[in-house]
Each structure stands twice: as structure tokens, then as C-alpha cells.
C-alpha positions as CSV (number, residue, x, y, z in Angstrom):
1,X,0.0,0.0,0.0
2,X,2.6,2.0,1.0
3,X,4.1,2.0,-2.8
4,X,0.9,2.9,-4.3
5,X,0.6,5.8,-1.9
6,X,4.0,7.1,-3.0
7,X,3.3,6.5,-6.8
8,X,-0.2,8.1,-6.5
9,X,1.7,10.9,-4.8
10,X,4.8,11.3,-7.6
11,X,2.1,11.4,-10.2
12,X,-0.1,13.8,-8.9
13,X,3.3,16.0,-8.0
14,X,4.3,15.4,-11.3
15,X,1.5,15.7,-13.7
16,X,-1.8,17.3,-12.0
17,X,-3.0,20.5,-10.8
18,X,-6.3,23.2,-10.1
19,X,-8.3,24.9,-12.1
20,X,-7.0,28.5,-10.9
21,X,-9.3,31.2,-10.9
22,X,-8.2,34.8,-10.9
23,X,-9.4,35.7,-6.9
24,X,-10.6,32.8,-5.0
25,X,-14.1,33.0,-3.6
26,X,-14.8,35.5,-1.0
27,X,-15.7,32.2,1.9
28,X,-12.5,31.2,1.4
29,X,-10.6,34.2,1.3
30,X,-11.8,34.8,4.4
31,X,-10.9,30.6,5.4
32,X,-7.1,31.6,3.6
33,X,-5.9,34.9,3.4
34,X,-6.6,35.8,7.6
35,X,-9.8,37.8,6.9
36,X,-8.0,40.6,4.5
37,X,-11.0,40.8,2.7
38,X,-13.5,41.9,5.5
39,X,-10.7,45.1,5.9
40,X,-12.9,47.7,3.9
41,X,-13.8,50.9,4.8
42,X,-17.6,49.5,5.4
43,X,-17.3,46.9,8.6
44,X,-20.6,44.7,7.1
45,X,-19.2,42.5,3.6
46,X,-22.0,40.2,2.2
47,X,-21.2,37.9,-0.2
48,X,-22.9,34.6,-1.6
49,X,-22.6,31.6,-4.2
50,X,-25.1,29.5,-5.6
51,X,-26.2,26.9,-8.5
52,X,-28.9,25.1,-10.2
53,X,-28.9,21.9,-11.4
54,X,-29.9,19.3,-14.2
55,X,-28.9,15.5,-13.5
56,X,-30.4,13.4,-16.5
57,X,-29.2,9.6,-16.4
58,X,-29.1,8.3,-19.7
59,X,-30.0,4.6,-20.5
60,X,-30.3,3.6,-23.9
61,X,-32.8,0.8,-22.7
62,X,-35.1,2.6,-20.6
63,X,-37.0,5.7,-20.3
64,X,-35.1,7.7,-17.1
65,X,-36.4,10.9,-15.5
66,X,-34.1,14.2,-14.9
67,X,-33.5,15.6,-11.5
68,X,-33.9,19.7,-11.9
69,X,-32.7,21.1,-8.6
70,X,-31.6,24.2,-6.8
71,X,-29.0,22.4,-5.0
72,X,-27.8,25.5,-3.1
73,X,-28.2,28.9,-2.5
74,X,-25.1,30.2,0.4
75,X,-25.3,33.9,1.8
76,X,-22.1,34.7,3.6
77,X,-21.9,37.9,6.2
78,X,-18.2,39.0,7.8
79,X,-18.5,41.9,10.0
80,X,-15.0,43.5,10.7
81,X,-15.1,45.2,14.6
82,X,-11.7,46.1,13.7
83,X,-8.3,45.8,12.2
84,X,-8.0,42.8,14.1
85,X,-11.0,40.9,15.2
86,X,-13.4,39.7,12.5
87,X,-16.6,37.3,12.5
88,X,-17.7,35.4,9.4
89,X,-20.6,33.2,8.8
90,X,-22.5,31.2,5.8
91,X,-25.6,30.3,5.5
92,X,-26.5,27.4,3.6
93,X,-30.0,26.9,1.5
94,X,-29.9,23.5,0.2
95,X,-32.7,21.8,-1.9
96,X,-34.9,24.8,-1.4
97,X,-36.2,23.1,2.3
98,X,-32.5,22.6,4.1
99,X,-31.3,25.2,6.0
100,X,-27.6,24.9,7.5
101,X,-24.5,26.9,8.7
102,X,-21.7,26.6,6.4
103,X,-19.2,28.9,8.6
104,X,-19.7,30.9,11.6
105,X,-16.2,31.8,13.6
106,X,-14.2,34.6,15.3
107,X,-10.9,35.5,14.5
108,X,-8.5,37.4,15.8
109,X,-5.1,38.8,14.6
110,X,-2.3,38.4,17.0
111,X,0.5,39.2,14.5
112,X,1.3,39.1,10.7
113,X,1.8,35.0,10.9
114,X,-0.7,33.7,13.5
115,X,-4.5,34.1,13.5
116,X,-6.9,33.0,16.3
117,X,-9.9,31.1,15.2
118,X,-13.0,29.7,16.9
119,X,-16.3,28.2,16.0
120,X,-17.9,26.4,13.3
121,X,-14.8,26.0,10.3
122,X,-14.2,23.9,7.3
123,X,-12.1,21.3,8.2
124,X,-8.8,22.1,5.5
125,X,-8.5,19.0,3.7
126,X,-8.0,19.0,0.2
127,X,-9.1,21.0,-2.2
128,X,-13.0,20.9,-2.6
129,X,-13.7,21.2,1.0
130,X,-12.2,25.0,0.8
131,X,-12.7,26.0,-2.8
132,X,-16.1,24.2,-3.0
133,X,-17.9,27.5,-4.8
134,X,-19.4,26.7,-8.4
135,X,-16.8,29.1,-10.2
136,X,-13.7,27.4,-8.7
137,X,-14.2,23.8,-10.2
138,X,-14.8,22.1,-13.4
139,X,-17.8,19.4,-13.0
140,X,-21.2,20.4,-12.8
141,X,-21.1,18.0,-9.5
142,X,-18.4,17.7,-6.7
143,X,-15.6,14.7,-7.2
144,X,-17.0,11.9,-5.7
145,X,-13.5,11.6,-3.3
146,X,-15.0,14.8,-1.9
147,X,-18.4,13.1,-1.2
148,X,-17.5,9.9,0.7
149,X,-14.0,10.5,2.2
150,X,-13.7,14.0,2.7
151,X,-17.3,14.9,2.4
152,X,-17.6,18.2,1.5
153,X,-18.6,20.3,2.7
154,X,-17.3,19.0,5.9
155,X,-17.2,21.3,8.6
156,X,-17.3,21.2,12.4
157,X,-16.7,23.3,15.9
158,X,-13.3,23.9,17.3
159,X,-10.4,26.1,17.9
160,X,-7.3,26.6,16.7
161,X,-4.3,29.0,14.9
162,X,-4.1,29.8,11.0
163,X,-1.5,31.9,9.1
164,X,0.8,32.8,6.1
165,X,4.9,32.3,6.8
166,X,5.5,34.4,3.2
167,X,9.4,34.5,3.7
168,X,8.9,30.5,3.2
169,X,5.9,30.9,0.7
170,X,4.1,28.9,3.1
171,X,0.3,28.7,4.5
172,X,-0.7,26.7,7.4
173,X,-4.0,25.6,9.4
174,X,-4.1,23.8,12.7
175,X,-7.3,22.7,14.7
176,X,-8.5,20.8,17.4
177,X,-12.4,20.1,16.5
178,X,-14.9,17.8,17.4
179,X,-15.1,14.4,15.2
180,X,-17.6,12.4,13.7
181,X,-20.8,11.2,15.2
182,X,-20.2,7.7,14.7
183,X,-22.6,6.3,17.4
184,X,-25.7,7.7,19.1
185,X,-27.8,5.0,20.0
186,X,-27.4,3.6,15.8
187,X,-24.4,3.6,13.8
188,X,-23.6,6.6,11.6
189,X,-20.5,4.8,9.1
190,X,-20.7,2.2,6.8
191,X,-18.8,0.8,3.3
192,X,-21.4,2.5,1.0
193,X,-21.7,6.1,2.3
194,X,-18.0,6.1,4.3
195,X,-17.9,8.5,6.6
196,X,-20.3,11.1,5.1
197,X,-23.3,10.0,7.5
198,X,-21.1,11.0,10.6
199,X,-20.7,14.8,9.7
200,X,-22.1,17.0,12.9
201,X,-22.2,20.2,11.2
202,X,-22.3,22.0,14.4
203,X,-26.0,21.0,14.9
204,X,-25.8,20.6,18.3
205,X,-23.0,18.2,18.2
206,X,-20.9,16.5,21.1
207,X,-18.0,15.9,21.9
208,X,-16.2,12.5,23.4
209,X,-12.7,13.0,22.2
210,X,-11.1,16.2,20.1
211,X,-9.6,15.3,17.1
212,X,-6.8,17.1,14.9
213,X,-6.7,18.8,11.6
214,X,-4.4,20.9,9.9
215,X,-2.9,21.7,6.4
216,X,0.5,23.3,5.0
217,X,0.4,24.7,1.6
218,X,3.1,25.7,-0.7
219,X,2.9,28.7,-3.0
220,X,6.6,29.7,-4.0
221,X,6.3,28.9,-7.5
222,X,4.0,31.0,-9.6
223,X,0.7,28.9,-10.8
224,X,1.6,26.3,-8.5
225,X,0.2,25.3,-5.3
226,X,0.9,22.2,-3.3
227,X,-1.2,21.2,-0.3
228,X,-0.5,18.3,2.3
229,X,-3.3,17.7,4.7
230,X,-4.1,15.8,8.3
231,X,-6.9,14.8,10.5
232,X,-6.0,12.2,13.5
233,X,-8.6,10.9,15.9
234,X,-11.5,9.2,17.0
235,X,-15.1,9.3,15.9
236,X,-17.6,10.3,18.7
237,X,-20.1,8.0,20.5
238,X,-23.0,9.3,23.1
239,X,-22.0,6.0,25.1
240,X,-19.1,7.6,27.2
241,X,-21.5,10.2,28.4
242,X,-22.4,9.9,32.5
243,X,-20.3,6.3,32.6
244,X,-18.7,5.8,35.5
245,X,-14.7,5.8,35.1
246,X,-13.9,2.7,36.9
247,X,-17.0,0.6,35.0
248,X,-14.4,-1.4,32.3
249,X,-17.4,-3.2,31.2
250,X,-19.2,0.4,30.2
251,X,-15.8,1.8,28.6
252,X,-15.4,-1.5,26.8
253,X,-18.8,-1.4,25.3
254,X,-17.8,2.6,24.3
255,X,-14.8,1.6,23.2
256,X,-16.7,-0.7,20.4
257,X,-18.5,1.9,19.1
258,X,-15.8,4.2,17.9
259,X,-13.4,4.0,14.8
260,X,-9.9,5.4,15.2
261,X,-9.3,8.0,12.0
262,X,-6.5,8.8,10.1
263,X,-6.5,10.5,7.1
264,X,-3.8,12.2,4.8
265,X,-4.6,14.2,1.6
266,X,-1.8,15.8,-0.8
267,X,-3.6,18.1,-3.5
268,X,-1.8,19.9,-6.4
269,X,-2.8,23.2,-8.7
270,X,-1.3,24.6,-11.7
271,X,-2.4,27.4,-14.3
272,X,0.6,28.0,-16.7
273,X,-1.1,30.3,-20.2
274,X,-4.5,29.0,-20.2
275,X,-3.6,25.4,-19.7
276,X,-5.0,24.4,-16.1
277,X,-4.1,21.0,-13.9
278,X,-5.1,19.4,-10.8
279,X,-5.0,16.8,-8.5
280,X,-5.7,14.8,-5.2
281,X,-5.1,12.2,-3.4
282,X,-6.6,10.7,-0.3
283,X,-5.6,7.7,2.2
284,X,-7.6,7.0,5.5
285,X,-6.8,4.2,7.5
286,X,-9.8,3.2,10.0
287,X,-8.6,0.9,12.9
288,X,-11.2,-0.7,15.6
289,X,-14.0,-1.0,12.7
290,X,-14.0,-4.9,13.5
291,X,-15.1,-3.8,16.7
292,X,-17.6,-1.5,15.0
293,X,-19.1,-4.1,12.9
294,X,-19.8,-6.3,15.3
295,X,-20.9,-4.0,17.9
296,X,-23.3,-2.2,15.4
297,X,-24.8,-5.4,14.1
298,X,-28.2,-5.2,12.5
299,X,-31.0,-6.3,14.2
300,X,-30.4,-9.9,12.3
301,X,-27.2,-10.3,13.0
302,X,-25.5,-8.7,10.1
303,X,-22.3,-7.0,10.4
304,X,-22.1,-3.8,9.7
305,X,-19.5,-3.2,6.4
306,X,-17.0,-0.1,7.4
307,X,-13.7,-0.9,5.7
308,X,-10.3,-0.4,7.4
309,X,-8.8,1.8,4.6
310,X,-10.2,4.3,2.2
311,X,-8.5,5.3,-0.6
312,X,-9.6,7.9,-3.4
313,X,-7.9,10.3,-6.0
314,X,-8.2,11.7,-9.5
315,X,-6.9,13.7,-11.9
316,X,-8.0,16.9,-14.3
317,X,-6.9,18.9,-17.3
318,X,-8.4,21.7,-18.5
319,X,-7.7,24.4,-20.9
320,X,-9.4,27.6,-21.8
321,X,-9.6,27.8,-25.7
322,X,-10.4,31.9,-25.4
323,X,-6.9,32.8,-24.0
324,X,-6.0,34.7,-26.7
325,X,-8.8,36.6,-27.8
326,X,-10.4,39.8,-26.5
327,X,-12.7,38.8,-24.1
328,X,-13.3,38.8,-20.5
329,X,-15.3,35.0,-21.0
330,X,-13.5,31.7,-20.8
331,X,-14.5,28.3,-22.3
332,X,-12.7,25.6,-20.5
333,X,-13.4,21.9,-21.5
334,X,-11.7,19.7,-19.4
335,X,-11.4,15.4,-18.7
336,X,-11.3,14.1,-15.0
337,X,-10.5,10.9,-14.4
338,X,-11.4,9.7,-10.4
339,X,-11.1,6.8,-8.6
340,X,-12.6,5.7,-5.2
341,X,-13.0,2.9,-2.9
342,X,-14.5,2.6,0.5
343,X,-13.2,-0.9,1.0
344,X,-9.9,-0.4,0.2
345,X,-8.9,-2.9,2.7
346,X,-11.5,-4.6,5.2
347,X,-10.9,-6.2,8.7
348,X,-10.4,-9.8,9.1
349,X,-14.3,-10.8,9.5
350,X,-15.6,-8.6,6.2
351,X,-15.3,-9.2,2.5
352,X,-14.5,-6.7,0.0
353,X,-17.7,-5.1,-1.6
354,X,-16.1,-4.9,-5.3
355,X,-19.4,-2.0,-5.3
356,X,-17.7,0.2,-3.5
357,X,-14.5,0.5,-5.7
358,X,-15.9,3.0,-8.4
359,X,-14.4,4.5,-11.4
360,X,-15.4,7.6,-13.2
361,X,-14.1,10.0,-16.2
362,X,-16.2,13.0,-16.5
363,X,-15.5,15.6,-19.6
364,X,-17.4,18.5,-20.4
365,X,-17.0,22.4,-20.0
366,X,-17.0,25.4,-18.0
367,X,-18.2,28.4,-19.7
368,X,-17.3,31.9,-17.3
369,X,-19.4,34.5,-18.8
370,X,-17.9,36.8,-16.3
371,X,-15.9,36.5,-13.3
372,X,-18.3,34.8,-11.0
373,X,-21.1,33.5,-13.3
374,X,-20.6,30.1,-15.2
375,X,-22.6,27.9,-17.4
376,X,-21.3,23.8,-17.3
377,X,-22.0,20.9,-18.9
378,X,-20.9,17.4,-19.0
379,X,-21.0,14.0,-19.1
380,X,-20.2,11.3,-16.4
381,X,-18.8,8.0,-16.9
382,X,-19.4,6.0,-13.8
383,X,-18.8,2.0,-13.4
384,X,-18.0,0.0,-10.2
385,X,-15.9,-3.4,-10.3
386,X,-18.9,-5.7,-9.8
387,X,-19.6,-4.8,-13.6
388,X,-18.0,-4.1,-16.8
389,X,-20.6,-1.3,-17.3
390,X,-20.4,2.5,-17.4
391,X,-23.6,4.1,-16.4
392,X,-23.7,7.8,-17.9
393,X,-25.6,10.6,-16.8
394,X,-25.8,14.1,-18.4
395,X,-25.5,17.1,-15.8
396,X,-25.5,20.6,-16.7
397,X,-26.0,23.6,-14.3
398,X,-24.9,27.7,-13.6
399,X,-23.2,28.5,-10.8
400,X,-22.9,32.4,-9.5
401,X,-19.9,33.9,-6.5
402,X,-20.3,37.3,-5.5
């Protein structure tokens, strides 16, 4: 495994990269750049991104209804008290009937290389999680790697420091947050959805254990940016709550219902004259899950199916064929090829579901009419290895950041 990790990484090093946008969206401006954005003459900055979609399977054999959906609508607010304190917060419209808090933290400025940060964050892994606004990817839909493994948009409560080291062309993230809800009474992971289920969102969540995250990123050369990101711990279960410390029958049971995490991404971008690269990689290895699967056995004795390593990456080119003319729009068609599996590796008492191992290439374009309004279109390959089929699926969508 090891080797694969290290030829997955020398590739994507070697060969991938980002679709690099002029300005990165204003979220994540204020997420990277310490809250520069919010210091305007006027304290109040509002802000937003949204998109509407079309998902339209297509089966020559069958008939097969479209999905038409406003999958999001996101209004951000920052309020600026002064040149050093800040407060930023999204909120998140999804499906026209969800309502959810994207962001909603304080920071504080101690010095030109450390920020304070508290509340509800993104959690800095990868890419998608950060840059997840409909004008900073290609794809009408998210990479499935940033569904099931890091599922965006993954965010939850904590503290911690962030920061720019510019003499070393160097930004940095640290934070201790709470983790995954992987038990509260019924268990929230399994193979199929990996650990997308166990996001708290900050929706009253607990906490049984803090768990780490934090990402270095490297911006020395010009168009390039190399990320390498962490998060260590365990997920959370409502079963250590009011136990009595020197019951080791009620900390065993606990014990049983929590799956140790670690997870390491490595992400590249590149723009260099029109011609725009990127890629990612993620490993998570899961320890105690054949402790997990037996202890969250169905009610007929099945065992549960969480696998004991994830593993997921892809790659993307893109290129935008108006570079050269007068224009302010771009036309970017652009070829992703992703792979993903859930059951990477599986404990001792599990078989491999060849289901979960999926491949997909997804070409189409990305047409900017202006900065921060796109049209996209394209086509998704998708096949898994208990078949030799490729389902497809035609999504198109628009997709506005202001």
C-alpha cells in the first residue's frame, strides 16, 4: 500500500494541478488569506454563491427521469469590529427546504503569521472542501472523493491558529475540533456512504474525544500550489456520556463503538497560459471497525461493512480555448479521471464489496461568462468493479460567486 501511496503521490506531483481562478471566492478568502477581505472601509461585507442543477441519467434501454434542482443557495456575512477581530458566517439553503451553517467563527489577529480562530470552520482538507464555490471547479457536480472520504462540505466546531509564513511561501492551518458522530444509539459509518453519515455540522453536536486537523500549503512557484493535509482521531459516540470511570465493562462497550481516524490528503494546482491541472489524493486508515461491525450489528445479526482503509484520487486537465482573444469570458473543456474505494482494505471478519471501488471520467466544460457566473456541462462516466458497465448521466448547471 505503502508504494501505491508514493506513486499516487509522484504522479499527482508530477503531472496534476487546479483549475486556478483569478481571486478565490470570497468564503475562502476569508478561510485563507486571515480575513484581508472583511478590511474595507464598510465593517458589514455580504457575499454569496449559488447553482442550479440538471442530472439526467441516460440509458439507452429505458426511459429515465431528470433531477432539476436548486442544489444550493449560500449567503455569507463577515463583519469587521476592527483591524483585528473579525466574524464570518454562511448560510447554507440546500434543496430549497434545508437550511444549515456553512461557517460561523471569530478570528482574531495576533501578528502578521498567527490568526486565532473559533467556531464552526471547514475542516482544511483538500481542495474541494475549501474551494467548493461553483466558479472554482470544473464538473457540474463535486468529485466523488470529496463526497465519501472527505465529504464536502465537511465542517465542524473547534479552535485553533491559521497563518501565512510568506518568507517561506508557506500557508498553514491547525485545529483541534470535534469528530464524527459515529454512534448515538445507531451507527452513523458504513462501506457504501463512508464516513459522510457521521458529519455534525455543528448542529448541536458533542464531543467525546477532540480530534486534529491541519494543512501546510506551498505557493513559491508562480501557478503552483501544493497542499498536504491531516486529520487524526476518533469518531464520537454518546456512550461515554455519564459512565462511571472505573466501570471497564461500560468503557469497553464505548470503546466498540468508535473507529480510530487517520487521514492524509496531498492536492496539487497549476495554471501556466490557459492550460489548467489538478489533483488529489486521499488515504484513510480506519482501525477498531472490526469492533464497529460487530458491535453495530443489524438487528439480524449482520455485520455492519465499514472498511479499514479508504483510498480515493483523481486527476484533471483543463484548458481555456479563449486565451487569446479579447474577451473577458472563458471556455474551459476539461477530462477528470477519479477513482474511489470505501473498501480499500476490510478487517479480518468482512469481504470486499467490489461495489464500493468505483471509477469515473467526466469531460465536459466550463463556460465563465464573467468573473463569477458560469454555465457547465458534461458527461459522467461511472462504473464500479462488480460490472464491466459504465452508467452515464448528463449534468448541466450555472453556478454564480459574488
Amino acid at each position: 500500500m505503502m508504494k501505491k501511496i508514493l506513486f499516487f503521490s509522484a504522479m499527482l506531483l508530477g503531472y496534476l494541478t487546479v483549475w486556478s481562478q483569478n481571486t478565490d471566492s470570497i468564503a475562502n478568502l476569508y478561510t485563507n488569506t486571515a480575513g484581508n477581505l472583511l478590511l474595507k472601509d464598510n465593517k458589514l461585507v455580504i457575499g454569496g454563491y449559488g447553482e442550479v442543477h440538471l442530472n439526467q441519467p441516460m440509458d439507452g434501454s429505458t426511459f429515465n427521469n431528470g433531477t432539476l434542482d436548486v442544489h444550493r443557495v449560500v449567503m455569507l456575512f463577515g463583519y469587521n469590529f476592527n483591524e483585528k477581530t473579525q466574524f464570518i458566517t454562511e448560510l447554507e439553503f440546500e434543496h430549497v427546504k434545508e437550511v444549515y451553517i456553512e461557517q460561523a467563527f471569530l478570528q482574531h489577529k495576533l501578528n502578521n503569521f498567527v490568526n486565532l480562530r473559533a467556531g464552526l470552520m471547514l475542516v482544511p482538507m483538500g481542495i474541494i472542501n475549501e474551494y467548493h464555490e461553483p466558479t472554482t471547479f470544473n464538473g457540474v457536480e463535486r468529485p466523488l472523493i470529496d463526497k465519501y472520504i472527505t465529504p464536502t462540505t465537511w465542517r465542524e466546531i473547534g479552535i485553533g491558529v491559521t497563518g501565512n509564513v510568506l518568507p517561506a511561501s508557506l500557508k498553514y492551518q491547525a485545529y483541534l475540533m470535534n469528530g464524527f458522530n459515529g454512534y448515538d444509539g445507531s451507527a452513523k459509518l458504513n462501506g457504501k456512504n463512508g464516513l459522510r453519515s457521521g458529519r455534525q455540522k455543528g448542529a448541536e453536536s458533542y464531543i467525546s474525544s477532540p480530534n486534529f486537523a491541519g494543512k501546510v500549503e506551498y505557493f513559491g512557484i508562480r501557478g503552483l500550489n501544493i497542499g498536504l493535509s491531516g486529520y487524526f482521531g476518533k469518531t464520537q459516540s454518546t456512550l461515554y456520556d455519564g459512565i462511571d470511570k472505573n466501570d471497564n465493562t461500560a468503557i469497553a462497550t464505548a470503546d466498540s463503538s468508535v473507529v480510530s481516524i487517520s487521514m492524509v490528503g496531498l492536492d496539487t494546482r497549476y495554471n501556466l497560459r490557459g492550460l489548467q491541472l489538478r489533483g488529489q489524493l486521499y488515504y484513510t486508515g480506519l482501525s477498531n471497525t472490526e469492533q464497529y461491525n460487530r458491535f453495530t450489528a443489524n438487528d439480524n445479526g449482520d455485520l455492519n461493512d465499514v472498511g479499514s482503509a479508504m483510498l480515493g484520487y483523481y486527476a484533471e486537465a483543463a484548458y481555456n480555448v479563449l486565451r487569446k482573444t479579447k474577451t473577458e469570458m472563458q471556455l474551459v473543456p476539461f477530462i477528470r479521471y477519479e477513482f474511489l474505494n470505501t473498501h480499500n482494505s476490510v478487517d479480518t471478519n468482512s469481504t470486499k464489496n467490489l461495489s464500493y471501488e468505483k471509477t469515473a471520467i467526466t469531460t465536459g466544460f466550463t463556460l465563465a461568462l464573467t468573473q463569477g457566473a458560469v454555465v457547465k456541462a458534461d458527461v459522467q462516466f461511472l462504473k464500479n468493479a462488480a460490472t464491466d458497465k459504465y452508467a452515464k448521466t448528463f449534468n448541466a448547471g450555472i453556478g454564480v460567486m459574488f
